[in-house]
C-alpha positions in Angstrom: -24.1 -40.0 48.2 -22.0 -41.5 50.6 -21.3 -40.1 54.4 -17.5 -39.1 53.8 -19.1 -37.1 50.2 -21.7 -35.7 52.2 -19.4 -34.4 54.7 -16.9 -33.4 52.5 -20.0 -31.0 50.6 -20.7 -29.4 54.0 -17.0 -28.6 54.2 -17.2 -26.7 50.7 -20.0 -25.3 51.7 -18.8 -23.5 55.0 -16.1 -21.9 52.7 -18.6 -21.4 50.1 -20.6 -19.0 53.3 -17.6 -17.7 54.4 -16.7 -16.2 50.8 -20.2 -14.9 50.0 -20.4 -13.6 54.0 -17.2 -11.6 52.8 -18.5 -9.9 49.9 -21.7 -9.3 51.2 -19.9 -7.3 53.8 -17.8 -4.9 51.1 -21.4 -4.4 49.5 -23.0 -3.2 53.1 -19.9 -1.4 53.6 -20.4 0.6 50.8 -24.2 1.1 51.2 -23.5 2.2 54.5 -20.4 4.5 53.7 -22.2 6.5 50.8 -25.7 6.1 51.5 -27.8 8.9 53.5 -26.2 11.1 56.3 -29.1 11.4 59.6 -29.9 13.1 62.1 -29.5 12.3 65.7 -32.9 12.9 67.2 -31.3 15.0 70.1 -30.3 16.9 67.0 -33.6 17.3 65.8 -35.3 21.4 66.1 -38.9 21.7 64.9 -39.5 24.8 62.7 -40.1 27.6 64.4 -44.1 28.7 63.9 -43.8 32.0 61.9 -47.2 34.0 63.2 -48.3 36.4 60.8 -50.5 39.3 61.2 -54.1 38.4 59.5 -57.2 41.4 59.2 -59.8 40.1 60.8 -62.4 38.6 58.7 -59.9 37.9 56.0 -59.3 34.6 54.7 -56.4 32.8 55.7 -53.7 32.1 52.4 -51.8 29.1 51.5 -48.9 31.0 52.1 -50.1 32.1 55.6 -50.9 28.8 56.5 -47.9 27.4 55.8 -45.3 30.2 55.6 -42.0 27.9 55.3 -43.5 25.8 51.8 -43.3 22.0 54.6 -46.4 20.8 53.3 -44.7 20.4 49.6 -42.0 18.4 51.2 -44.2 15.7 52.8 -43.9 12.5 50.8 -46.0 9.9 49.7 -48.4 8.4 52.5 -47.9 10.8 54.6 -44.1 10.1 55.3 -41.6 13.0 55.3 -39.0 13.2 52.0 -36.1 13.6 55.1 -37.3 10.0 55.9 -34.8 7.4 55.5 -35.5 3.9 54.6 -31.6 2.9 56.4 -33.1 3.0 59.8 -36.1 1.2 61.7 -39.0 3.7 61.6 -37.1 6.8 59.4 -35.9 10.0 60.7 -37.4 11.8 63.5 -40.3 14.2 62.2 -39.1 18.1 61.7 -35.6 16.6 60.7 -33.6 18.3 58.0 -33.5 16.8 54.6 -30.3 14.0 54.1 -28.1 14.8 51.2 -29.1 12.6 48.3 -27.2 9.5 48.2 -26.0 8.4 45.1 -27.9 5.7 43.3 -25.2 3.3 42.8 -25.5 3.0 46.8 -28.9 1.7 47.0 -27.8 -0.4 44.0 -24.9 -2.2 46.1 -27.3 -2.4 49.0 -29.7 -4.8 47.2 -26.6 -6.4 45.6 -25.4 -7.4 49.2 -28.7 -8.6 50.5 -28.5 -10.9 47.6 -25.5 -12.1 48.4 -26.2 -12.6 52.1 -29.5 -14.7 51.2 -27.3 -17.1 49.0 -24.2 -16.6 51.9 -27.6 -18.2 54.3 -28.2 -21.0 51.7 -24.4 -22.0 51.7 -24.9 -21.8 55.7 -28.1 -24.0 55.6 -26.4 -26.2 53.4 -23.7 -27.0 55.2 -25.9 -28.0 58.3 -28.1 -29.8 56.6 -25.5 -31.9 54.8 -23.0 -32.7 58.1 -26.7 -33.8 59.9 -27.2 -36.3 56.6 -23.3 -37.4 57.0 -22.9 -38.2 60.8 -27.1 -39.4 60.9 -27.7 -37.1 64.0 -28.3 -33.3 65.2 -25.5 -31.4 63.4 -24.5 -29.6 66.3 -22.5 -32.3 68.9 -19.7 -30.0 69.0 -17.9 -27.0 69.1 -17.5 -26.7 65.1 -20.8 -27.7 64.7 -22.3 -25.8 67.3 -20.4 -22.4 65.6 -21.6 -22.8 62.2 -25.1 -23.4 63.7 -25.4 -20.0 65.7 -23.7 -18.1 62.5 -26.8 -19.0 60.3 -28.9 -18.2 63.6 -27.4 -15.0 63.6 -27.8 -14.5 59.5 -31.3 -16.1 60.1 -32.2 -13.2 62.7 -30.9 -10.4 60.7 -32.4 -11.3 57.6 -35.5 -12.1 59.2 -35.4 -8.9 60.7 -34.6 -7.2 57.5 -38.1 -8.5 56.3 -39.5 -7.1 58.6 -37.7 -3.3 58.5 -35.5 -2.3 56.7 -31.9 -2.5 59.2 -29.9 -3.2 56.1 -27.1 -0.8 58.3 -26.4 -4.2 60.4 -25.7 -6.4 57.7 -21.9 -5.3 57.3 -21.3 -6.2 60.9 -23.8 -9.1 61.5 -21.6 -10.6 58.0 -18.3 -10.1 59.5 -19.3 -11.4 63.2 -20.7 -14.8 60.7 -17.4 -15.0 58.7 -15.1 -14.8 61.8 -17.2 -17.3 63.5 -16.8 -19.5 60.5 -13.4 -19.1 59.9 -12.7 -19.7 64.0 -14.8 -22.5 63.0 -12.7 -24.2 60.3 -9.4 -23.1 61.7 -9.7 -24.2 65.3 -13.0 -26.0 66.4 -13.1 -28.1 63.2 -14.0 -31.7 63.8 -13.6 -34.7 61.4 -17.6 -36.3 60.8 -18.0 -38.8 63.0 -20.0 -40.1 66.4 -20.7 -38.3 69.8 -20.3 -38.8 73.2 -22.7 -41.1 74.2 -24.2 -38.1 76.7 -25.1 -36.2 73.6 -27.1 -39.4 71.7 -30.4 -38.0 73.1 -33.3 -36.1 71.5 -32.7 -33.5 74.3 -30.2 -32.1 71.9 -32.8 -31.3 69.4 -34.9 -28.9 72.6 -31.8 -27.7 74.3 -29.5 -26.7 71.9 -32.0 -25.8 69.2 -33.3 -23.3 71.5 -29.7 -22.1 72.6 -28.6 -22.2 69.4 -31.8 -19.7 68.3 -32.0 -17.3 71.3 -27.6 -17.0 70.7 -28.4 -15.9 67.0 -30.7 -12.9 68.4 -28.7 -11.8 71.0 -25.6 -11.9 68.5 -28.1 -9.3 66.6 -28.2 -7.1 69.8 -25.2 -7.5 70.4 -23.9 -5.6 67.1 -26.8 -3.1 67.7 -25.3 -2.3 71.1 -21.9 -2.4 70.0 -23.0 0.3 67.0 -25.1 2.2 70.1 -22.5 3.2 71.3 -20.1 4.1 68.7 -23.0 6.5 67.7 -22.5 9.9 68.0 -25.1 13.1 68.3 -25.1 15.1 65.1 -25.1 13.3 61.4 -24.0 9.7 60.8 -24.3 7.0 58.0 -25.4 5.0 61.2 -29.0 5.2 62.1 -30.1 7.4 65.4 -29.3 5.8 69.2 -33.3 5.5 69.7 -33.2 3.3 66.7 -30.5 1.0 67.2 -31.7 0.4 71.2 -34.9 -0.2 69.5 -33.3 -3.0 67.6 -31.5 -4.5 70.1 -34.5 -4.5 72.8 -36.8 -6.2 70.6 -34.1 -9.0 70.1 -33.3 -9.1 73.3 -37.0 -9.9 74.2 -37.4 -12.9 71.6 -34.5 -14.0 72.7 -34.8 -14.3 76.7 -37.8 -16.3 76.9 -35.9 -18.9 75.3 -32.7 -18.6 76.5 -35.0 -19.6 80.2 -36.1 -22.6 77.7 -32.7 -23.8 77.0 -31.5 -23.3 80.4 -34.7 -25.4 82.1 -34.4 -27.6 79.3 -30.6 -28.4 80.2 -31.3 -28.5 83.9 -34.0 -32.0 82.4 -32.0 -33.2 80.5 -28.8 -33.6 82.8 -31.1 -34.7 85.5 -32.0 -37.6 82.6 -28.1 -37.8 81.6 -26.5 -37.9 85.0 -29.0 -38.1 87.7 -29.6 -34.7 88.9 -30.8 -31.2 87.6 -27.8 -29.2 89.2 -24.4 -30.0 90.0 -22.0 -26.4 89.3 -20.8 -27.6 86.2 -18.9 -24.4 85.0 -21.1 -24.7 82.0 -25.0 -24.4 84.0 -23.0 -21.9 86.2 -22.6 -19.4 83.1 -25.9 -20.3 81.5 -27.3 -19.0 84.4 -24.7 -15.6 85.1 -25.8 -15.4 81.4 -29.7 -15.4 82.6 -29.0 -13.3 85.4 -27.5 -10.7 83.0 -30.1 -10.3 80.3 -32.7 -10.3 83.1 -31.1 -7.4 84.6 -30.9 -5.6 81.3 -34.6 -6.2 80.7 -34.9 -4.5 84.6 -32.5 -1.8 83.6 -34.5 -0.8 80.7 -37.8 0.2 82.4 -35.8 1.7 85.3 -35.4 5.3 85.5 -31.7 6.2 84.9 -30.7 2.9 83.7 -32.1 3.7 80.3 -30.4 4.4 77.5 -26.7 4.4 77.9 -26.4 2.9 81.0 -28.9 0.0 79.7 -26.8 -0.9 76.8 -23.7 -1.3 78.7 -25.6 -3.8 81.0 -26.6 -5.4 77.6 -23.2 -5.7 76.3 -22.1 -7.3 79.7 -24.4 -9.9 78.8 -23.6 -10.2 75.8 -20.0 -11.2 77.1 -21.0 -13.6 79.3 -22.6 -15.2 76.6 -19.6 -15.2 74.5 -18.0 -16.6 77.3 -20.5 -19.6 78.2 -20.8 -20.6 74.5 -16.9 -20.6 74.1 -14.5 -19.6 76.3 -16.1 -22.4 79.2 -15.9 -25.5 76.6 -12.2 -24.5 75.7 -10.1 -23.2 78.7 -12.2 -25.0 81.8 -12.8 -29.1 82.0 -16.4 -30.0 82.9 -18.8 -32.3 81.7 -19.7 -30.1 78.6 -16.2 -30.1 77.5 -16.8 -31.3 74.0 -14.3 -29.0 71.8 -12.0 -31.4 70.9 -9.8 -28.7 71.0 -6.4 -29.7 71.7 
């Protein structure tokens, strides 16, 4: 195939994502909207122990033992039946039973992973085949750059999903991927074609793979703190706080390591490009706020009183400074990573 068929595949299939994104979402919607109700663990009581009078010397009953009937409830493997397979470990042990979903719900569950796996493939498809058409990195500006952190953000939550089970995200992971990819095509979209002669490096391949990766987790915490704290005590079709903090943490802490990567790894490779490792480009200055902000949420977290709450607030701070470095900085301020083509 030639370059301008290549490219124009990669074009069908960003729309080809963006369509299967979409309908994978109305499938996790409804998952989410009529699966199982939980508990909030602050919601949680334990039974109360019911002590009953025993002659002495007489054996002790199954009933007497356990006067409530909880040891018929207790599923396979030791896991409770109020367990529920929507949230990272299951409900909190002692919680009350979840009304019964109906089984149409898992059904449309499975049917949206599907379609999110094939929504991926579209994504990877698309990369691959704009790399094969312009004979470089696919990801030398903005429109590349956005398609590449959707299918890092897909990447982490279906990775994540293999992992345990957080099919609860996948509504809003999808829609965060099909708005990126629709802001994508719409504004950042850029004919095939050359680079800047700054970006005809192999440092592209170290510092923006590893930005492009650690921006795909922390767009994964950043729904799980979003959903934190929409959360409310009591029931919800959303998982419990400790769960969704759980999510986002463990993100967070793939992700900063090589966010410091990416940001070292810039600070080499403009020293290579343009003879020094600093020089307050708008650009390094909000890789670093960026830094700066996750670092203190990883602080906040095993700081008494800035748990919690007060941590994910932090988090979602950070989370808007990265928003800000990886778009608002290349279109609304010059500098020398200005490479939008926006007009």
């Amino acid at each position: 195939m030639s370059a301008e068929q290549l490219a124009e595949l990669s074009d069908l299939f960003v729309v080809a994502a963006v369509l299967l994104y979409v309908v994978a979402m109305v499938f996790f919607a409804i998952d989410l909207a009529f699966g199982r109700t939980r508990q909030g663990r602050a919601q949680v009581a334990r039974p109360a122990e019911v002590k009953q009078p025993v002659a002495v010397g007489a054996a002790v009953s199954g009933e007497a033992a356990d006067p409530a009937g909880l040891a018929g409830t207790a599923g396979t493997a030791g896991t409770p039946s109020g367990g529920d397979a929507g949230t990272v470990d299951g409900e909190a042990p002692g919680a009350p039973a979840a009304a019964q979903a109906p089984g149409w719900s898992a059904k449309a569950g499975v049917v949206a992973l599907v379609l999110a796996w094939l929504g991926w493939a579209a994504n990877l498809g698309a990369i691959v085949t704009r790399g094969l058409a312009v004979d470089r990195w696919p990801w030398g500006n903005m429109y590349e750059f956005v398609v590449a952190i959707c299918f890092a953000a897909v990447t982490a939550f279906l990775g994540t999903q293999l992992r345990h089970n957080v099919r609860f995200l996948g509504g809003f992971v999808m829609v965060a991927a099909a708005l990126g990819l629709g802001l994508a095509v719409k504004v950042f979209y850029t004919a095939a074609g050359p680079v800047v002669p700054a970006l005809n490096s192999y440092w592209i391949a170290i510092h923006v793979s590893a930005a492009i990766v650690a921006s795909g987790l922390l767009t994964l915490a950043g729904v799980a703190g979003v959903l934190y704290l929409v959360r409310r005590e009591g029931e919800s079709r959303l998982p419990s706080r400790a769960d969704l903090e759980k999510v986002a943490h463990r993100a967070i802490v793939f992700a900063f390591p090589l966010w410091t990567f990416a940001v070292i790894a810039g600070a080499l490779w403009a020293d290579r490009a343009w003879g020094r490792y600093w020089g307050w480009d708008p650009k390094e200055v909000w890789s670093f706020i960026t830094w700066v902000a996750y670092a203190a949420y990883l602080h906040a977290k095993v700081t008494a009183g800035w748990r919690g709450k007060a941590a994910t607030i932090v988090q979602l701070v950070a989370f808007g400074c990265l928003l800000f470095n990886l778009i608002g900085v290349n279109i609304f301020i010059d500098g020398l990573h200005s490479y939008a083509d926006v007009d």
